[in-house]
N, C-alpha and C positions, 0 to 999 in steps of 0.2 A: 947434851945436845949432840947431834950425829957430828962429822966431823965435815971439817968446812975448805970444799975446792974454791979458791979466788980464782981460778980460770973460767968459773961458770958464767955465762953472760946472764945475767939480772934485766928482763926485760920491765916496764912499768908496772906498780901495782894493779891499775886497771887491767893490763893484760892478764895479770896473773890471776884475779877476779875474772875475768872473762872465761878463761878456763877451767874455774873451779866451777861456773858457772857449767857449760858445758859436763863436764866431766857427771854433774848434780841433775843432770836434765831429766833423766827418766827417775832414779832412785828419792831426788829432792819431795817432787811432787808429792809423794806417802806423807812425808812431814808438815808439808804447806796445808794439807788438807785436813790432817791430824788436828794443827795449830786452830786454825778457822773456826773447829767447834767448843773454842775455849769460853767464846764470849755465849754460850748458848745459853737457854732460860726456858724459863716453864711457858712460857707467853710468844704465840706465835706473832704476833704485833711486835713485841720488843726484837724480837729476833730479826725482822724485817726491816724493821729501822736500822739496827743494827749491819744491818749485810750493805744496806745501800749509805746509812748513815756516816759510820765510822771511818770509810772509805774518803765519801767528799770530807771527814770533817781533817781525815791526814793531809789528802789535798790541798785544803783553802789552808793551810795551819803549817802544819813540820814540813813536807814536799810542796812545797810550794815554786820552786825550782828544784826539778831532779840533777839539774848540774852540779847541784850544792854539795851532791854525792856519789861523784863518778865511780868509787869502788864498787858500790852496789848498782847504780846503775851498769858497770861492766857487767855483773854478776848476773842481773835480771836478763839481759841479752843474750849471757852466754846458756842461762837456761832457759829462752825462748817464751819469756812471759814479762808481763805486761809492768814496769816498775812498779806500779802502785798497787799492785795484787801481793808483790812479794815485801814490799815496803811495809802492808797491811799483818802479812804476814809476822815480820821480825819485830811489830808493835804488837803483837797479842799480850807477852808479858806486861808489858806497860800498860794497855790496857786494862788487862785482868788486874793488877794492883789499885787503879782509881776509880774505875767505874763501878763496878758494885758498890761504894759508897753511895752512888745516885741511882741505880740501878738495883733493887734490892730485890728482885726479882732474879737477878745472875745469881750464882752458887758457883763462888770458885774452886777450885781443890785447897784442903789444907795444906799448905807448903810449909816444911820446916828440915829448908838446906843449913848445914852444918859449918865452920871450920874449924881444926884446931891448932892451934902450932906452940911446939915445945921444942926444943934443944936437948940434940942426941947424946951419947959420951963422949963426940968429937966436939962438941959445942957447938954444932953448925944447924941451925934450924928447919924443921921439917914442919911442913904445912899441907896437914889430912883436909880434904874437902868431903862431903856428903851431897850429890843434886839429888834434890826432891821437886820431880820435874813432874807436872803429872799429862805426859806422852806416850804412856806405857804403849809401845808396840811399834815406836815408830822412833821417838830419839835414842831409847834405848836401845834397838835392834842396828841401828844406823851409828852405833856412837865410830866417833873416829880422831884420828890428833892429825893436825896441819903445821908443816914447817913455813912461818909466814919469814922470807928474806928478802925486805927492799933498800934500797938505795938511801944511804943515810938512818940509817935507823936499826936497832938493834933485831936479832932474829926474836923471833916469839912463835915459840909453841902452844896452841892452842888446843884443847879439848871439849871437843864439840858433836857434832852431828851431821850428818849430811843434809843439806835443805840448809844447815845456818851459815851465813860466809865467812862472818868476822870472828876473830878471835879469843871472844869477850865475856864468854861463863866461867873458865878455867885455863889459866895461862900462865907462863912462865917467860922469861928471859933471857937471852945470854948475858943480863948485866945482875942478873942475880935475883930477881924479884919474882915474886909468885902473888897473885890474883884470884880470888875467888866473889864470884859475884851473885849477889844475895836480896831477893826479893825482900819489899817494906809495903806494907796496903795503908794507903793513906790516900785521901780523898785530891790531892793537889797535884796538879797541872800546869806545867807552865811553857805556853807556847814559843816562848822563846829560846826555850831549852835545847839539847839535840839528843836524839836515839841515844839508849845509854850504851848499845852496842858499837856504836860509832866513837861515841866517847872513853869507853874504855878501852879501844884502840890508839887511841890517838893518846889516850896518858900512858898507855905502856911501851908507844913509840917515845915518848918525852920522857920520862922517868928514870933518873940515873940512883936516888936514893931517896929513903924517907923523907928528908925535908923538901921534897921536889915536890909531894903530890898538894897536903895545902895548899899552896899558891896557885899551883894549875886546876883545882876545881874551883878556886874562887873567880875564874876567871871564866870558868868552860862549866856551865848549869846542866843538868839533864833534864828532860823532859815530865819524869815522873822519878818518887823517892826510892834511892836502893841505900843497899850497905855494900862499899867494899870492903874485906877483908885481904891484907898484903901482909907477906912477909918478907923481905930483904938478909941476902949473903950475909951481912954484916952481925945478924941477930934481932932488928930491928924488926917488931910488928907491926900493924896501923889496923886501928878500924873507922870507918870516915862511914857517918851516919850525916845528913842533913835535909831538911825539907825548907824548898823554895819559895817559902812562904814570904 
């Protein structure tokens, strides 16, 4: 981790979203629009439904109050777009994993993200990731890492993209834990869930050790089924598969 001034003033996370937000204004947009045509199909009908459908259905469902998620709403302000366009946007993977179940007309991309972890000669464990993203031209040309440093809560480096705010495909700690997060295509949904990108922030703000993270997904559902992949200073690894079925 880069080295750490305590004189820095730490303004809110919402500011600091507001700024990434800003900062993402012109560059973002290539990626949001990138995103958009993940959900596309042979069928100009599905597609149509699709553009106006998926939108109200985030609406009446996951945002049903944008207060619920002031970091991204900072975010959507700070790049000058509409919350539920970019809300729409950071659900395409979630979408892309359940709906083509119902939707067999969609053709997602094969996806087959990696991770490995073994223990070096020092005994200290290293965890290789693989994204198999399919944004050829846009998250990979845009790739970037974020020092995320708030108030109570450990730094985390994320490895991401410009367009995505949160820290939540590829991350690390300063408490030692490393992150990699992995699509699952499985037909279930569950509206009481939350974004998994939201959620995988929020466990890597909480997360002191392995026995930390079972009890805070049994508590904290995601919206649609992934895999994380963690591994911990200690040597410890995890992989947390489940469908909320």
């Amino acid at each position: 981790f880069p080295s750490h001034d305590s004189s820095l003033v730490i303004v809110s996370p919402e500011e600091n979203y507001y700024q990434l937000g800003l900062k993402d204004r012109e560059l973002g947009k290539k990626l949001h629009l990138d995103a958009l045509t993940l959900l596309k199909s042979q069928s100009p009908i599905i597609d149509k439904f699709l553009k106006i459908g998926v939108k109200e259905y985030l609406k009446r469902n996951l945002f049903q109050n944008p207060n619920k998620y002031p970091r991204l709403k900072a975010y959507a302000e700070g790049m000058n777009e509409d919350f539920y366009d970019v809300a729409q946007v950071l659900m395409m993977p979630e979408l892309t994993s359940a709906l083509p179940q119902w939707l067999p007309k969609l053709k997602p991309e094969l996806l087959g993200c990696s991770s490995l972890m073994h223990l070096n000669d020092k005994k200290e464990v290293v965890h290789h990731r693989i994204l198999d993203f399919p944004l050829k031209g846009s998250f990979d040309t845009l790739e970037r890492a974020v020092l995320y440093e708030f108030k109570n809560s450990p730094r985390i480096l994320g490895f991401g993209s410009i367009g995505m705010p949160y820290p939540s495909i590829t991350l690390i700690t300063d408490r030692g834990m490393s992150l990699a997060l992995h699509q699952k295509f499985s037909p279930v949904m569950n509206n009481d869930g939350m974004p998994i990108f939201e959620l995988v922030e929020k466990l890597a703000q909480y997360v002191k050790s392995s026995e930390d993270v079972i009890p805070f997904l049994k508590e904290h559902h995601s919206f649609t089924t992934w895999c994380l992949n963690m591994a911990f200073i200690n040597g410890d690894v995890l992989t947390v598969y489940r469908d909320w079925e």
